[in-house]
Residue frames as a rotation matrix with the C-alpha (Angstrom) as fourth column:
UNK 1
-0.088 0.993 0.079 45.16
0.857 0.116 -0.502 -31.49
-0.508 0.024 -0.861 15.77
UNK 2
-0.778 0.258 0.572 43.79
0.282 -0.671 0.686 -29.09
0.561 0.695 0.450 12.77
UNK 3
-0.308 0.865 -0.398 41.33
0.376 -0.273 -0.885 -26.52
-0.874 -0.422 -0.241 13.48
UNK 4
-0.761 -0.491 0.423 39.96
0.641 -0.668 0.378 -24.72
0.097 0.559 0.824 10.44
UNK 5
-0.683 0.283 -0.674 38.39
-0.041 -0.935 -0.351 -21.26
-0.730 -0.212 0.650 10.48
UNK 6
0.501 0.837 0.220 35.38
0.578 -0.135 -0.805 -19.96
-0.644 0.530 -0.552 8.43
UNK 7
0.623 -0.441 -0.646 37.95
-0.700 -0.682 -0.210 -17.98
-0.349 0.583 -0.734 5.97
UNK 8
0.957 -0.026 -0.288 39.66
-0.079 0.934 -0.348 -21.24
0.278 0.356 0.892 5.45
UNK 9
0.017 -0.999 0.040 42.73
-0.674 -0.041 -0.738 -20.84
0.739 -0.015 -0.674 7.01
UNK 10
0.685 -0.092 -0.722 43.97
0.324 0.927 0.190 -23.69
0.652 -0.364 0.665 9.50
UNK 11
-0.017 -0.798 0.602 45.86
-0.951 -0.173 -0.256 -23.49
0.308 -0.577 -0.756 12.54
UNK 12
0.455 -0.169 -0.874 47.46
0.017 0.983 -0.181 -26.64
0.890 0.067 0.450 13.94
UNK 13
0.243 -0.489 0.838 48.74
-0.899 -0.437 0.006 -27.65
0.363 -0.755 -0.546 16.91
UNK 14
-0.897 -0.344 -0.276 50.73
-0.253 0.914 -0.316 -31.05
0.362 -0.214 -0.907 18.69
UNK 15
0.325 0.892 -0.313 47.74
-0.311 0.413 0.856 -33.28
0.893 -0.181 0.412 20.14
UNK 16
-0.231 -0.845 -0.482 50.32
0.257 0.424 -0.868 -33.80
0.938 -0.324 0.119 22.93
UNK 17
-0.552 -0.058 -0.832 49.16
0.774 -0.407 -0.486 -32.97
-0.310 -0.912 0.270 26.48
UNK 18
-0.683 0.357 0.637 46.54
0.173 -0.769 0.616 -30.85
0.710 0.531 0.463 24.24
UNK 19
-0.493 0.572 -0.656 43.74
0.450 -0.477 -0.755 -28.88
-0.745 -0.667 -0.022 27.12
UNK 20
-0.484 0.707 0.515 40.52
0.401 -0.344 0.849 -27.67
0.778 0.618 -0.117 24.78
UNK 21
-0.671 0.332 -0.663 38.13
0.695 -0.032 -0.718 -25.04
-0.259 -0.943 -0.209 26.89
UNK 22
-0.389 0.235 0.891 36.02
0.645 -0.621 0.446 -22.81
0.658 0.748 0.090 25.66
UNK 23
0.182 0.172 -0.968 35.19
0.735 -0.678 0.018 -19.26
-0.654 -0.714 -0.250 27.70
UNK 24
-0.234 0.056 -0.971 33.82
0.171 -0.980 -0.098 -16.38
-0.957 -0.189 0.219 26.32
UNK 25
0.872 0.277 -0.404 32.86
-0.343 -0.245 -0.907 -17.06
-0.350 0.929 -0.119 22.98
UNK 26
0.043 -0.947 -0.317 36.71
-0.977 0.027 -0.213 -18.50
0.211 0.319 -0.924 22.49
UNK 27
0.986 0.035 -0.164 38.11
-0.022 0.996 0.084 -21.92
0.167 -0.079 0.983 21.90
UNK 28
0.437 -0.882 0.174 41.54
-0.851 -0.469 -0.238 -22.15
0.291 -0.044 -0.956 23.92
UNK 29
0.977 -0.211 -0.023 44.10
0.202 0.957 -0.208 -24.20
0.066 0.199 0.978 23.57
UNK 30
0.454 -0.846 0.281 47.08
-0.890 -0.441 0.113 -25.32
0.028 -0.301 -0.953 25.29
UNK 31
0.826 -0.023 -0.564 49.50
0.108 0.987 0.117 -28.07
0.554 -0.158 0.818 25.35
UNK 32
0.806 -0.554 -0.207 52.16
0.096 -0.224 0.970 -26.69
-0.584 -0.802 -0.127 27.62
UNK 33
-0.191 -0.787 0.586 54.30
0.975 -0.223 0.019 -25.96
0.116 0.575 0.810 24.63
UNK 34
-0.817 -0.206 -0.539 54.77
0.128 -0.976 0.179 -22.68
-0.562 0.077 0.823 23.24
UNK 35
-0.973 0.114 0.200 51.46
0.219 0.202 0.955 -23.36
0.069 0.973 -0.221 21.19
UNK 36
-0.343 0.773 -0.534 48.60
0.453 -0.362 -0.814 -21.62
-0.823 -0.521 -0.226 23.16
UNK 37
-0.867 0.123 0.483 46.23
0.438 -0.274 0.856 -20.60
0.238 0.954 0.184 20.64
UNK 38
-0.925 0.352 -0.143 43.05
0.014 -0.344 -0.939 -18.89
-0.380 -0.871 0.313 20.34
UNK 39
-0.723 0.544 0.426 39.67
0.604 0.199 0.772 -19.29
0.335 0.816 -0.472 18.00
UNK 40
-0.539 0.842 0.032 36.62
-0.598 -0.356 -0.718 -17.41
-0.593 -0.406 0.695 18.69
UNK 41
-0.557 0.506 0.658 33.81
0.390 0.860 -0.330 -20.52
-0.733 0.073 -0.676 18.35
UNK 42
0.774 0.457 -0.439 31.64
-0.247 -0.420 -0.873 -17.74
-0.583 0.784 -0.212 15.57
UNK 43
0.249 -0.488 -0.836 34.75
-0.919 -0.391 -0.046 -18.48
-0.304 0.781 -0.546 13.60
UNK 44
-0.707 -0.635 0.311 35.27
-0.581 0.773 0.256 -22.10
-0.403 0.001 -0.915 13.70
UNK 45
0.221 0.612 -0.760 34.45
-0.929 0.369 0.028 -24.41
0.298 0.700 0.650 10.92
UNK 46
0.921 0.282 -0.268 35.61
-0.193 0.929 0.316 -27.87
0.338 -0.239 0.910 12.01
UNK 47
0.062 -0.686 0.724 38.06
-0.926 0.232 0.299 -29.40
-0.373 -0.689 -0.621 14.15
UNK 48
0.915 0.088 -0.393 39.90
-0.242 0.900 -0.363 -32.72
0.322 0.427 0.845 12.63
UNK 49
0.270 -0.922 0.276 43.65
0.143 0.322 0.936 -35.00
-0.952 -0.213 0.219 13.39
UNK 50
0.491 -0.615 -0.617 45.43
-0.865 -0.425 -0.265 -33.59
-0.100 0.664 -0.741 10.47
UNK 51
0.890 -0.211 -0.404 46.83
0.057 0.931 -0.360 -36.85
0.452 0.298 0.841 8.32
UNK 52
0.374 -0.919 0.125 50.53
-0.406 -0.284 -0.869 -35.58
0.834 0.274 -0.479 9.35
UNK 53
0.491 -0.087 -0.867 52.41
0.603 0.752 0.266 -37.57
0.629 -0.653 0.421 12.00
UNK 54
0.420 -0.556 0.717 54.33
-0.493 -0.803 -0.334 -35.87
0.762 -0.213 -0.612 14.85
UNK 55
0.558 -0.297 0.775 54.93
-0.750 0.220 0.624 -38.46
-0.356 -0.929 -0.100 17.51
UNK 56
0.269 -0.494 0.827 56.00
-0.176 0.819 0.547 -42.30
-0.947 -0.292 0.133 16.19
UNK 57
0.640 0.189 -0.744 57.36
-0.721 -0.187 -0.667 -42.49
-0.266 0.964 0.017 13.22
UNK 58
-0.179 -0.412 -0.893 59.46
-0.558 0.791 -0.253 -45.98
0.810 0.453 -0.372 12.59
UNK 59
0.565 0.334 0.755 58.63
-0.780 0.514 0.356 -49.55
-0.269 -0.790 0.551 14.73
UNK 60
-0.252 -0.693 -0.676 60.90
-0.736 0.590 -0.330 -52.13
0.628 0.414 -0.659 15.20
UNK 61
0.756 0.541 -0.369 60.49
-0.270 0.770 0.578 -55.89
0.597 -0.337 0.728 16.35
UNK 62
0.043 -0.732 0.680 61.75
-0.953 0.173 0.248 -57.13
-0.299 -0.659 -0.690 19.65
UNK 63
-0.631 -0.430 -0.646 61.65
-0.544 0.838 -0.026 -60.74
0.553 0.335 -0.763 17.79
UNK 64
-0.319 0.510 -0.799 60.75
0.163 0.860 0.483 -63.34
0.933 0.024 -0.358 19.84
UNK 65
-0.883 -0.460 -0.097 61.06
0.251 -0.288 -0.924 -61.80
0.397 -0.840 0.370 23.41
UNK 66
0.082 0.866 -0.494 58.07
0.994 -0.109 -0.027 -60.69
-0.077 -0.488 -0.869 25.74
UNK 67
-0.631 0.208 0.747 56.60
0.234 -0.868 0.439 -57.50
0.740 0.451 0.499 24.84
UNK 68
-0.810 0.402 -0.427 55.33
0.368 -0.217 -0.904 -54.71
-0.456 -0.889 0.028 26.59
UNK 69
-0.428 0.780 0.456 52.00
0.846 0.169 0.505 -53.58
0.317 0.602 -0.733 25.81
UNK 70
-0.869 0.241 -0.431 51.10
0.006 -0.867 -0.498 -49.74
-0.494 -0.436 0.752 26.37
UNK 71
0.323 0.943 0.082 47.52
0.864 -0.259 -0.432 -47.82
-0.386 0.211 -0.898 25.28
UNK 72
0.181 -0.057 0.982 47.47
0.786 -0.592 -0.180 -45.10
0.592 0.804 -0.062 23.53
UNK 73
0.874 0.138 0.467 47.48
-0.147 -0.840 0.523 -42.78
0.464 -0.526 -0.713 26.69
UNK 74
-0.208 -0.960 0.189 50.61
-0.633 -0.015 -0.774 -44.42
0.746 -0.281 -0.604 27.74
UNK 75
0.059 0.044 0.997 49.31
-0.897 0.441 0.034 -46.89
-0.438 -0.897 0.066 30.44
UNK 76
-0.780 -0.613 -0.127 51.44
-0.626 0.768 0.137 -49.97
0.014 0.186 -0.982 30.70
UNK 77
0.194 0.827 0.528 48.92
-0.981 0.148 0.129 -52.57
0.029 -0.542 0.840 30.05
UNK 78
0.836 0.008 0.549 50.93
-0.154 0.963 0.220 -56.25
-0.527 -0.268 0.806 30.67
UNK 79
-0.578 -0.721 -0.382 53.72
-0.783 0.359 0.508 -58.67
-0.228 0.593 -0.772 28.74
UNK 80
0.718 0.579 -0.385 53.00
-0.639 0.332 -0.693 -60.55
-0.274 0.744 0.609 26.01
UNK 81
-0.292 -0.429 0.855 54.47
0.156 0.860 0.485 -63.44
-0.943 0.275 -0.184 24.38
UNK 82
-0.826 -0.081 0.558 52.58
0.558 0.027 0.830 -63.64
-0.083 0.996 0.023 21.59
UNK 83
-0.801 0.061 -0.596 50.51
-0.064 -0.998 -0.016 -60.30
-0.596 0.026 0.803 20.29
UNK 84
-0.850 0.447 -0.278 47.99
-0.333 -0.047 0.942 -62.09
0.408 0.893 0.189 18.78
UNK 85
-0.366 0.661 -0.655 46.16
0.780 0.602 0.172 -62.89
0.508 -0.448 -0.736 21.75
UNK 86
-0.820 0.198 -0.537 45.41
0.049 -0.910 -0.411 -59.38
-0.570 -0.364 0.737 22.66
UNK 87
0.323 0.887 0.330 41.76
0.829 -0.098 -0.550 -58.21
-0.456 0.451 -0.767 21.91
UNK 88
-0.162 -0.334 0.928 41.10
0.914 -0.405 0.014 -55.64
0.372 0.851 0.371 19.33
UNK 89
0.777 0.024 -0.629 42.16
0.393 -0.799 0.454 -52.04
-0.492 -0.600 -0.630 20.29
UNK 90
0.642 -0.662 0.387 44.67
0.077 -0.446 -0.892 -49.86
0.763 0.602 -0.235 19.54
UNK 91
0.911 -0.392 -0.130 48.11
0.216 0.183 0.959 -50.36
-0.352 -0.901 0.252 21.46
C-alpha cells in the first residue's frame, strides 16, 4: 500500500498483516515487519494499492482434480470440481 505526502514523495509499505491507526494528528502503520511507519494526517495527500505486486506472482493448474477455494483473507472456502460454478468474487 502507497501513501503519498503533500511534497509528493511516497512511502510504501507490504499490505500484509498491515494495522492503520491514527493518534495524535499521525497516521501509523504497522505490519509486524520491520516497516512501522509514520505520516502526520496535515501531510497526507492520498492513500492508494500501488500497481506493483508483492505476494502471488505465477498460477498454475491442478488440471482436472478438485480444487481448493480460499478468499482473499485466506479463509478456506470449499472444493470444487468445476470453478465455474462459483459466484462472482474474488478467490
Amino acid at each position: 500500500m502507497s501513501f503519498e505526502k503533500t511534497d509528493g514523495s511516497v512511502v510504501s509499505v507490504s499490505a500484509d498483516n498491515l494495522s492503520m491507526t491514527f493518534s495524535g494528528g499521525k497516521l501509523l502503520l504497522d505490519n509486524g515487519a520491520a516497516e512501522t511507519q509514520e505520516i502526520a494526517v496535515a501531510d497526507l495527500s492520498r492513500m492508494f494499492f500501488s500497481s506493483s505486486t508483492s505476494s502471488i506472482t505465477e498460477t498454475t493448474s491442478c488440471g482436472d482434480t478438485e480444487k481448493l477455494v480460499y478468499t482473499l483473507s485466506g479463509v478456506c472456502m470449499g472444493r470444487y470440481n468445476d470453478l465455474k460454478t462459483l459466484p462472482r468474487g474474488m478467490w
